[in-house]
N, C-alpha and C positions, 0 to 999 in steps of 0.2 A: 137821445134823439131830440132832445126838445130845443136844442142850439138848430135845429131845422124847421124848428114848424112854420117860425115866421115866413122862410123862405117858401114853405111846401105850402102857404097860404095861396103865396102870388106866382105859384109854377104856372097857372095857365095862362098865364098874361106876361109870358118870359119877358123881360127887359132888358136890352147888355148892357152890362155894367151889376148885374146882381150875382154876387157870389154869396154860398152860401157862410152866414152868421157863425162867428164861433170859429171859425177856422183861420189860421195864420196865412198869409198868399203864398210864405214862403212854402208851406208843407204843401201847397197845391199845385199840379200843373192841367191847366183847362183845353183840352184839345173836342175838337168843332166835328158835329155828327152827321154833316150836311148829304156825305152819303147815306146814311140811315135816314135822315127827317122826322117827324114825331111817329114816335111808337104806340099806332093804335093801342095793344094790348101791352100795357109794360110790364104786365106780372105773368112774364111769357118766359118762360128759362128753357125750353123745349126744344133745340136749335135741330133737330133730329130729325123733326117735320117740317116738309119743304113749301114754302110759299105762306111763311109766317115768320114775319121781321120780328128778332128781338133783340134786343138793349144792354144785354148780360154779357157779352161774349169776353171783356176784359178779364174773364175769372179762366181763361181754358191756356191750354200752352202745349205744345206738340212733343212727341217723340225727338223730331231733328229738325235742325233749321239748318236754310240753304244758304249761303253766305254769297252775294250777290258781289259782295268789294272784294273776293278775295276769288286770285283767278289759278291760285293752285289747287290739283283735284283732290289733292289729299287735306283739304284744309277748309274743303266745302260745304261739310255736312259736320254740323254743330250736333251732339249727342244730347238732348235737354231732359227730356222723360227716362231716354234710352241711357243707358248706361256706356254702351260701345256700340261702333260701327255694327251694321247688321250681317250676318250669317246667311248666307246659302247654299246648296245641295249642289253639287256641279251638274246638275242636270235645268236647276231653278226650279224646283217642284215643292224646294222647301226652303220656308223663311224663317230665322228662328234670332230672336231681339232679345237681351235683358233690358228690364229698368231698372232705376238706380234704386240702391235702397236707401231706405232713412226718408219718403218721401210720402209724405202725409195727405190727407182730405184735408179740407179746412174745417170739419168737425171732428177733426182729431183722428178719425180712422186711418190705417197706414193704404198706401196705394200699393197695390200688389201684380203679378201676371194676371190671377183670376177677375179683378177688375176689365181687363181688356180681353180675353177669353170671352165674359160675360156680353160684355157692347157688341162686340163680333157677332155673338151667337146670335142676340133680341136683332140685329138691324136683319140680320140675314133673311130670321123666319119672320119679321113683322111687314106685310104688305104698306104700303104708304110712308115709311121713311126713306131718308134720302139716302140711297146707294145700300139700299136692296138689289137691284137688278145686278148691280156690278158685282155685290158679293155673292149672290147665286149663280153670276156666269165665272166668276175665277174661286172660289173657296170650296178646297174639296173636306178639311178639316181643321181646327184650331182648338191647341190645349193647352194648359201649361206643365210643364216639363220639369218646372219647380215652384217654390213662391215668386219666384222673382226673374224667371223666364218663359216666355210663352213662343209656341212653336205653332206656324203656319205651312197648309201641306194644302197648294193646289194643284188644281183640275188640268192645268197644262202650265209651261215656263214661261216666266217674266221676269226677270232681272231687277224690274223696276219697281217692283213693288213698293218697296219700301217708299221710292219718292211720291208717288201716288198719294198712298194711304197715310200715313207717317211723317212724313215732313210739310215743312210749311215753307214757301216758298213765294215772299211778298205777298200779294193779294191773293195767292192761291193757299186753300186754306186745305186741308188734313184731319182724319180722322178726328173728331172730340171724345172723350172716356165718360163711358159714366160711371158712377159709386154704385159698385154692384150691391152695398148695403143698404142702398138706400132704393133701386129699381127694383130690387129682385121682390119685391113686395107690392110694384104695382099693377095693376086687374087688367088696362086698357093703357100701352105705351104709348098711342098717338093721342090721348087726351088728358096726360097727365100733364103740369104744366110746369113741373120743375121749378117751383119758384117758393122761398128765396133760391137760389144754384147752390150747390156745394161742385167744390173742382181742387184741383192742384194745384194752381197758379200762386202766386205771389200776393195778390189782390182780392179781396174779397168784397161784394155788393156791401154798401152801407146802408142807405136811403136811394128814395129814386120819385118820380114826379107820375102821380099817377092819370097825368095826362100827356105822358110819354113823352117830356120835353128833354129828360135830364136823368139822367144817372150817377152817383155818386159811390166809388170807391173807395173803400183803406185798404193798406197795405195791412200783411196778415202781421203778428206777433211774431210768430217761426216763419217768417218768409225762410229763411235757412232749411224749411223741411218742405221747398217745393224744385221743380223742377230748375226755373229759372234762377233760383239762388242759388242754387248746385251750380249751377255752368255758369252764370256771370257776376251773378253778387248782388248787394242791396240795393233793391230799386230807390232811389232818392226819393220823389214825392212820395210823401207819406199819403195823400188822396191822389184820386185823379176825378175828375170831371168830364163827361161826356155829353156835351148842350148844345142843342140844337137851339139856334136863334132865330133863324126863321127868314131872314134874306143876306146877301153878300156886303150889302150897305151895314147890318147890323150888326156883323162879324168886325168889320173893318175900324168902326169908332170902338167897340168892345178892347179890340186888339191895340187900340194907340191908345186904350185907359189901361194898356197891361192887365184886363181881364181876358185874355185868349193867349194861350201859348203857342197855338198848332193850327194852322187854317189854312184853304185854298180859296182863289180870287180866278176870276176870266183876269186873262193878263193885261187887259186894259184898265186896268185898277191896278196895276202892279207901281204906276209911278204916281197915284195917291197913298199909296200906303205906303211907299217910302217916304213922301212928304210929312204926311202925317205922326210918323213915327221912327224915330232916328234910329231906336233899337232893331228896328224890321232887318231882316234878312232873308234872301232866296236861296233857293235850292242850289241856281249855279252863279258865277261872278261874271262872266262874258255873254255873251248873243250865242244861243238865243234867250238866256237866263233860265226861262221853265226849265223844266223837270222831263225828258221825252222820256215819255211810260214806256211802259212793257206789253201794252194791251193796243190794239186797232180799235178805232172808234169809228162809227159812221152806221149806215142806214142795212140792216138786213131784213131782208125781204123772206114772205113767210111762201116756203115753197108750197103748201099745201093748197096756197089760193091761186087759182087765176088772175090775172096772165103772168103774174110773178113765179108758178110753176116752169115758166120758160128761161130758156138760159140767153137766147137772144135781146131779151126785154128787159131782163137785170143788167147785158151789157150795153144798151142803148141808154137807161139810165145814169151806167157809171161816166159815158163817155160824154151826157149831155151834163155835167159837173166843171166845175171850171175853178182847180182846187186853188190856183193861185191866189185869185180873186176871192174864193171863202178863206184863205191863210190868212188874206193881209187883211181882208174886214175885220175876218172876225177874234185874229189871234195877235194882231201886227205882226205876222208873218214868222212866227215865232215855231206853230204848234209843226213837229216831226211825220214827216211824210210817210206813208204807210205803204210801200209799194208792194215789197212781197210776203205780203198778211204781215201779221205780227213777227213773222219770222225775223224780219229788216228791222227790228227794234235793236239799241245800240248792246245792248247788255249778250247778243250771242248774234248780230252781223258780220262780226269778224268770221263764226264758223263757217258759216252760207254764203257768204260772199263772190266766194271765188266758183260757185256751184248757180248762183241766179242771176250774176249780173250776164252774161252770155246769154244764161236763156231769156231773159227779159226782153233783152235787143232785139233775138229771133223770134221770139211770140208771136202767132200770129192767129187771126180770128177764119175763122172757117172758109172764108172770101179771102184771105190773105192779105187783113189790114192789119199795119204793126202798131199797135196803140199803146204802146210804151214810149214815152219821153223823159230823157234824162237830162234835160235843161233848166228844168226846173229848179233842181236851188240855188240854178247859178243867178237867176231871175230875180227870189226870193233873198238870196244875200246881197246881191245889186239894190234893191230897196231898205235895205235895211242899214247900206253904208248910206244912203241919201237920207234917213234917218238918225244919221248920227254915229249909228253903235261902228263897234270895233270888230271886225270878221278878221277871227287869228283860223290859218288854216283853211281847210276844203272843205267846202262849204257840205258836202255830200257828207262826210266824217259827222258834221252837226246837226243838220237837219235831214237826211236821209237823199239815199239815192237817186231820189225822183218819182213818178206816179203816170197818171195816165193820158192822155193827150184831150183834149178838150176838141172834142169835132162834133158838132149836132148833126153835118152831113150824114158820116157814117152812121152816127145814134137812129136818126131816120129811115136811113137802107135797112136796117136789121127790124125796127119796126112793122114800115109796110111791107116787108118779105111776109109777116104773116097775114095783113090784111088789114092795119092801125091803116088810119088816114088823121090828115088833120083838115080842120073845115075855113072857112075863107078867114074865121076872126085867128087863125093861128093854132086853134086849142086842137089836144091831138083825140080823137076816136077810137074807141075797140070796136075792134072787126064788125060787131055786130048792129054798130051804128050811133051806142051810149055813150054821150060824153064821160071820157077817163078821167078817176076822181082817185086820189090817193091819201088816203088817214095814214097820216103820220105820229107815233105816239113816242114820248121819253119822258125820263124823274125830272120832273121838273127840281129836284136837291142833287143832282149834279150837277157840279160847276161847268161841265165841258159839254155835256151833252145836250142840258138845258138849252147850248147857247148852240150848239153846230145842228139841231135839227130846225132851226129857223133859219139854216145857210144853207143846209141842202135846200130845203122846200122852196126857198127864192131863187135857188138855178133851176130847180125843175119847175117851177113855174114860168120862168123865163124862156123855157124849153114847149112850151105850153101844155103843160099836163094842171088841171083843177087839184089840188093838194090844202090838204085842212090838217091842222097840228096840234095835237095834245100833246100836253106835260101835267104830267100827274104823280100827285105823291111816290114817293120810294117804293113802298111800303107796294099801291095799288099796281106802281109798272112792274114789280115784280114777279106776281100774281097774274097779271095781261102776260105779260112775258112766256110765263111756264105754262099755261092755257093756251096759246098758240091766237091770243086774242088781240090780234093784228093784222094792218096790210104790211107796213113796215116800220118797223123799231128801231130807234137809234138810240141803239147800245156799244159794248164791249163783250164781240164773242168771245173771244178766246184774248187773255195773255200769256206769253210764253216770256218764260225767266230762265228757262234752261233750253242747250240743245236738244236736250229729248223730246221729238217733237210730239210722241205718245202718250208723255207725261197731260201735254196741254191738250190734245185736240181728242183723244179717244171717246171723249163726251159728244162727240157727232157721228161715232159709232151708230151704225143704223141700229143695233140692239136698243138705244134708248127712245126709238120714236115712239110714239104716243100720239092717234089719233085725234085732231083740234079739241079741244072742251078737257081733255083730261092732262093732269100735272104729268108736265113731263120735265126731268130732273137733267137730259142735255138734250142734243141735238133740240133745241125749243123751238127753231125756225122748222122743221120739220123736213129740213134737206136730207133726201136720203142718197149715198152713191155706194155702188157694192166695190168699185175696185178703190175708192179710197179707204174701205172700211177692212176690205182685203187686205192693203196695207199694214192698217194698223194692226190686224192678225199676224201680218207677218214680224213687222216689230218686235211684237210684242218678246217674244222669245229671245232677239239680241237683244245685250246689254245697253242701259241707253248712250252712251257715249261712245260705242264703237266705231268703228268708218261706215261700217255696212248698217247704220244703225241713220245715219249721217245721211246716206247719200239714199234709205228709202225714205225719211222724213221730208227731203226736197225733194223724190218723186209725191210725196201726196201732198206736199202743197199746190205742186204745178195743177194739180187735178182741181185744188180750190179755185186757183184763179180760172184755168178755162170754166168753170160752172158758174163763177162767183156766186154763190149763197148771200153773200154779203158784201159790200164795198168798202174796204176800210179809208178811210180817207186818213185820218190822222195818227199815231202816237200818242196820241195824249198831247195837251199843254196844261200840265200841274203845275200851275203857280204857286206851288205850296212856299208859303211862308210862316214864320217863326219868330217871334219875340225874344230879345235875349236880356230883356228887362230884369226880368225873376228867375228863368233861368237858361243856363249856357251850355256850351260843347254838343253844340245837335251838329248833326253829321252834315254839312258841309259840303258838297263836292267839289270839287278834286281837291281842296286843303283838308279838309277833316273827313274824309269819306269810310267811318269805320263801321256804319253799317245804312242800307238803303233807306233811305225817309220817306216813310209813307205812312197817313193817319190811318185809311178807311179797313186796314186790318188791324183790331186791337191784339190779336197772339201775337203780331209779326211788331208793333208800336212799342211791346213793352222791354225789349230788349236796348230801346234805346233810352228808356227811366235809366237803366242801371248806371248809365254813362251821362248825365245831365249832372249838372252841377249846378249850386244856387250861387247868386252873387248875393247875397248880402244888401240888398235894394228894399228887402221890403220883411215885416218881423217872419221870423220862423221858429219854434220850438226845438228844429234839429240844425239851427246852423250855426251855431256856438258847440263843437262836440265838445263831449264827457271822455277823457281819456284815463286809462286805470290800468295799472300795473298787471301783469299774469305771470305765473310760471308755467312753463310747458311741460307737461307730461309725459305726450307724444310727440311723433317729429312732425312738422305742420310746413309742408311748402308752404313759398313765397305766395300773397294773396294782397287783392288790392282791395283798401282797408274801405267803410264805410264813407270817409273823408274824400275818397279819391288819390290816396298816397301808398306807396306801394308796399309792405311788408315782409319780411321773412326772407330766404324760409328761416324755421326756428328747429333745434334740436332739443329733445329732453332733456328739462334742466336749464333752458336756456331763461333767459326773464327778460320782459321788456313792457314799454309802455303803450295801446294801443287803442282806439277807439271803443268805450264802451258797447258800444253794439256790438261790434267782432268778438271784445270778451266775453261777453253772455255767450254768446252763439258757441265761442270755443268750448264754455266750461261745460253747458249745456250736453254737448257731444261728447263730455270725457277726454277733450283735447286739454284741458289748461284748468288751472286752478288759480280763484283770486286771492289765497294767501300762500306762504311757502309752504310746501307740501314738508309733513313731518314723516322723514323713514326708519323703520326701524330695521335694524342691523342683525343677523343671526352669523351662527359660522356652522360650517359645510364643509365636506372635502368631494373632492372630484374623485369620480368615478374612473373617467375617462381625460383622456387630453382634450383641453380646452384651449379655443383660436379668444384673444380680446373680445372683450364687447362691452357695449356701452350699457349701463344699468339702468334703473331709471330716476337715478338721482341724476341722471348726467354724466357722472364719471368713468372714467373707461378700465375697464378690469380685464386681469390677464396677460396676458396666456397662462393656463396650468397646465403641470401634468399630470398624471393621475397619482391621486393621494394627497396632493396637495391642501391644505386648509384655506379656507376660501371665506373671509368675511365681506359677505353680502345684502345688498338689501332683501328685506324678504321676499316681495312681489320676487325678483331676479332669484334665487333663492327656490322661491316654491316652483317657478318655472323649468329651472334644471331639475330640482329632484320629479317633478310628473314629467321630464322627458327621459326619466332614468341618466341621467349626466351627471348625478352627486347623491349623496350619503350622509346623513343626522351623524352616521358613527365614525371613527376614524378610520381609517383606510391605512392595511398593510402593505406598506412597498411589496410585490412582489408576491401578496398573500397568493395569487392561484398557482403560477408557478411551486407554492411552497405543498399546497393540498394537492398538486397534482403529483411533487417528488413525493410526499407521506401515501398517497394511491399508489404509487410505484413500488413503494417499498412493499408497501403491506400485500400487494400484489406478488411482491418479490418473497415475501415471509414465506407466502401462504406454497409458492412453490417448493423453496425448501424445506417448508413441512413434507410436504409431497414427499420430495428427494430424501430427506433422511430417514422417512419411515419406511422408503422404497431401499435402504441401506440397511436400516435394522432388519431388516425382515432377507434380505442379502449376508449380513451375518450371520445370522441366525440359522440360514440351510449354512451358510457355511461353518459355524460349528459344526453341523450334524455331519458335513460333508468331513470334516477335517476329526471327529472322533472314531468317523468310520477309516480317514486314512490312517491312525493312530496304531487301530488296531492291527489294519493290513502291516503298517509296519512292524508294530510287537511282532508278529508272524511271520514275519519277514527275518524281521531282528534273531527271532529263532532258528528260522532256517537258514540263515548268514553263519548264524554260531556256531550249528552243527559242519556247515561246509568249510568253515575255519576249523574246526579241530579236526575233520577229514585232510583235507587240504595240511593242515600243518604234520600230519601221521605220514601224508603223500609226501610232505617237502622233506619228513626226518629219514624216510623212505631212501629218498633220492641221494639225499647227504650222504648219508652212510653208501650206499650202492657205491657211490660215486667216490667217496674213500675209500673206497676196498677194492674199486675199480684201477684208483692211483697207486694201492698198492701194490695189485698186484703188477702194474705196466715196471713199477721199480725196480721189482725183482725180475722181471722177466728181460730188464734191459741191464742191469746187471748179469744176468745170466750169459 
């Protein structure tokens, strides 16, 4: 730390041009806090508690990010924390996420489900943090379901959750995690101040200015074990810088000494700082160059006060505006017309389009005045060819559809309809007789707003209303802001980045109001309506991109504008510029547009480190790379190396030469080794038939059949024998067939055992049976014998009868 101190002597008398001692320019990138402004309390890490600026936020990073350049739906939601797209119940009652694993605290602890389990539960039950109310009106249950899944179960269906709480989506920021190891031990959550931060991010707090000018980042060691590394890769600057200088003049010389990488200007300094600085570049190459936001800008009026509780009175103000005249003063006619709320911002105009420009035309105010004009950027791009620039296109395509009719007539009728007069010097009256007086308050550290609440206040002075204007630190209009300590505020209600108009505006759900004096975390102006709040109930349960999803969003804006709550006069005009001195490839539009350029969200800023590239202009530690040889172990898709050059993919066994960072990281995980991996070889026989496969020397083995002998490596090796696939011993061709005919046999033995004892014993009567015929025969044998020598006594009988018989016939025929 002591390469700081010099610097940490003279933080409270910042000067541009002082960068911090000890650091290369090349490992730094300096982006401007102008939205923040100095942070009262820097040792404030506590983002949890609402209406207290802190400084730290570079350390956090979200579940998903929305991808704003990319207008396929399947390619919109970036997985960062999350592992995979989110899960729901087909009823939407249940939401159920992994995160990725391998994804560490930056004090080494692994980040887990029960980490976010935990933050869920403390916002829930702790009164006074921000989106309590939200979670006790939608969370009926949250657990996790394993280490590395956690499961949400509400109270009625929402499709949309995940975008809400979970994603991050340009300036719209998303749920932050805490380190359940490190809260679950504090006494009092609203007054603990989390400071140093531990978080998941890439980046980790270094030093910081403890008169809140300045904060100072490195990037982690295993940036490889956070979210962001997982999904895009190594952030180039090894620091970042987050300094507040203190005016736009001080920014601008800072920026042409190439000490500011990232800053916005009012656009009338847009052709000094091109002058000044040849490396400068803008957001876009044509007219009107800014940057048209996402967000409406202009003056809202706090419903809770008089006469600003009337809807007449907020439209008599909008209509005594005369926006052509504040474009071209105050922006050179540049800043994106705001006509139908945020919704008319270029980034989702296309969906609404063809749903508000019809009803715009037919608008009409309760009397039947149409105070919609769509001339206007034909006006506004007609000045700006008499200026020079080049108007490629329809001018409504670039600068917005058009806005509201400047009539002080009508602004008048709607006044004294209630009883306002104005007195002979012009200046306008409440009913009651008191000259009308209107405090106007904004940060005086925005660029935009700083500068359009001194354009409103001189048309409505012009209009004759007494109007007095603060600009007051970040930090304080905050605080006024959420206190409802205002007549009127020129802020940014609402940005909307996606069609779902649920997503952006449910924070003026009447559930959030809060009576003046107490923090109130949306609806701030204290506009209450039941049927746009109806609305959003109804929503809520379609999915947000659906048609029917679509067409009640543009019914609840129509209800914003006939109420206006607010006037948005502009889009934004971010003149954000960028330095390509030190370093390059910032997103560009429309030639380099890979991801939206915006400073004042540091989760949403860091995604475009990973994509910067240094030129070589000024010394750096990492821009000369270390390249070193690896073998792969594993198979490693293609990845884009730390250099910016694209690698892989790699199979096991493969080698190649590749930026030392990526190698660490590889070997680190067990993907790759930085000498040649020694295998040792065993032999096996298969069990079974085996299909090829590739081992892990690389080589490809196979096919076997079974029995086969198999020289393998042994990792490969020990993997088929524990999935029963192979054998230490040799293997008999045909061994079960062979134990199965020897079971047959012996099977077959044992029968003919059977059988011939079933034979002996069948002998055996048949002896007994055959010495008993033996004897019947001797018996027989005797009684044959005796009927033989009867029988032969009968047949000598006969013989002789029988010759004596022939005797005598001889003689009696001789006779």
């Amino acid at each position: 730390m002591g390469f700081l101190a010099l610097w940490l002597s003279l933080s409270s008398t910042i000067v541009y041009g002082q960068l911090p001692p000890g650091i290369p320019r090349g490992d730094l990138v300096v982006v401007t806090a102008r939205e923040l402004g100095r942070i009262p309390n820097p040792e404030w890490g506590n983002v949890w508690v609402p209406g207290i600026p802190s400084g730290i936020t570079y350390v956090f990073e979200p579940f998903y990010y929305y991808n704003e350049t990319e207008y396929r739906l399947e390619k919109l939601l970036i997985p960062c924390l999350a592992a995979d797209l989110p899960e729901y119940s087909d009823d939407y009652t249940r939401l159920r996420i992994r995160v990725k694993e391998g994804v560490y605290w930056s004090d080494g602890v692994e980040f887990t489900a029960e980490d976010v389990v935990f933050t869920i539960k403390l916002i829930n039950r702790t009164d006074g943090f921000a989106g309590t109310s939200f979670w006790r009106t939608w969370l009926k249950n949250v657990y996790a379901e394993d280490k590395y899944t956690f499961v949400i179960e509400l109270k009625k269906p929402n499709p949309r959750f995940h975008l809400l709480q979970f994603t991050e989506i340009m300036a719209a920021g998303s749920l932050r995690i805490m380190p359940k190891h490190i809260w679950e031990r504090v006494e009092d959550p609203l007054k603990f101040p989390f400071f140093p931060p531990v978080s998941t991010g890439p980046y980790k707090l270094k030093d910081y200015d403890p008169n809140g000018y300045w904060f100072l980042f490195e990037r982690r060691e295993d940036w490889y074990r956070t979210g962001i590394g997982k999904t895009f890769g190594k952030p180039k600057p090894k620091y970042v810088l987050r300094v507040y200088l203190g005016t736009t003049e001080k920014e601008l010389i800072a920026q042409a000494r190439h000490e500011l990488d990232f800053m916005e200007v009012d656009v009338k300094l847009l052709k000094q700082a091109f002058a000044q600085n040849p490396y400068a570049a803008c957001y876009r190459l044509g007219w009107p160059v800014i940057r048209i936001d996402a967000g409406g800008h202009g003056p809202a009026y706090n419903c809770a006060k008089y006469p600003f509780n009337m809807t007449d009175v907020r439209w008599a103000l909008t209509l005594a505006i005369n926006i052509t005249e504040v474009d071209i003063t105050l922006f050179e006619g540049r800043a994106g017309l705001c006509s139908f709320d945020a919704v008319s911002n270029p980034f989702i105009r296309g969906v609404f389009k063809d749903l508000y420009l019809p009803w715009l035309r037919n608008f009409t105010l309760p009397d039947g005045y149409k105070p919609f004009d769509e001339t206007i950027p034909d006006r506004l791009a007609e000045w700006a060819r008499l200026q020079g620039y080049e108007v490629i296109g329809d001018p409504r395509d670039l600068i917005g559809d058009g806005w509201w009719r400047y009539d002080v007539e009508e602004a008048s009728k709607l006044l004294e309809k209630h009883g306002f007069y104005k007195d002979e010097q012009g200046r306008w009256h409440l009913p009651d007789g008191t000259l009308w007086k209107i405090n106007m308050v904004a940060s005086a550290d925005h660029p935009l707003l700083s500068v359009l609440v001194f354009g409103v206040a001189d048309q409505w002075r012009k209009f004759g209303i007494d109007v007095t204007v603060e600009t007051v630190p970040a930090a304080v209009m905050s605080r006024r802001w959420q206190l409802g300590d205002f007549d009127v505020a020129v802020v940014c209600p609402v940005a909307v980045q996606t069609p779902d108009i649920w997503r952006h505006y449910q924070g003026y759900h009447k559930m959030y109001y809060k009576p003046l004096g107490e923090v109130a975390t949306g609806c701030q102006n204290r506009w209450v309506n039941d049927e746009f709040s109806a609305l959003l109930d109804e929503m809520a349960g379609i999915p947000p991109f659906a048609p029917e999803a679509i067409r009640l969003g543009f019914e609840a804006i129509t209800i914003l504008i006939r109420d206006m709550p607010w006037t948005n006069l502009f889009l934004g005009s971010k003149a954000l510029i960028v330095d390509n001195y030190v370093w390059t490839n910032w997103p560009v539009y429309e030639t380099n547009w890979y991801w939206e350029m915006l400073y004042w969200n540091p989760v949403w800023a860091q995604v475009m480190f990973v994509y910067l590239k240094p030129t070589g202009n000024v010394p750096s530690s990492e821009l000369y790379m270390e390249y070193v040889t690896v073998w792969f172990v594993r198979d490693v898709p293609s990845f884009i190396g730390v250099d910016g050059a694209e690698y892989g993919p790699y199979s096991i066994g493969d080698r190649a030469t590749i930026p030392k960072d990526d190698a660490d990281r590889f070997v680190s995980e067990g993907l790759a080794s930085l000498t040649p991996p020694v295998y040792t070889y065993v032999t096996v026989y298969a069990k079974v038939d085996l299909p090829s496969f590739r081992g892990v020397d690389g080589k490809i083995y196979g096919p076997y059949k079974a029995g086969d002998v198999m020289i393998l490596p042994k990792d490969d090796a020990d993997r088929l024998l524990a999935e029963g696939k192979a054998t230490t011993t040799p293997a008999i061709p045909g061994i079960d067939e062979i134990i199965k005919g020897v079971s047959s046999i012996r099977d077959s033995i044992e029968g003919y055992g059977k059988l011939l004892s079933s034979i002996q014993n069948s002998i055996t009567n048949l002896d007994t049976n055959m010495e008993k015929q033996i004897a019947a025969i001797e018996a027989l044998k005797t009684s044959i014998d005796g009927l033989y020598m009867m029988m032969n006594a009968i047949l000598a009988i006969a013989i002789i009868t029988v010759v004596l018989a022939g005797i005598a016939l001889v003689r009696i025929k001789k006779v």
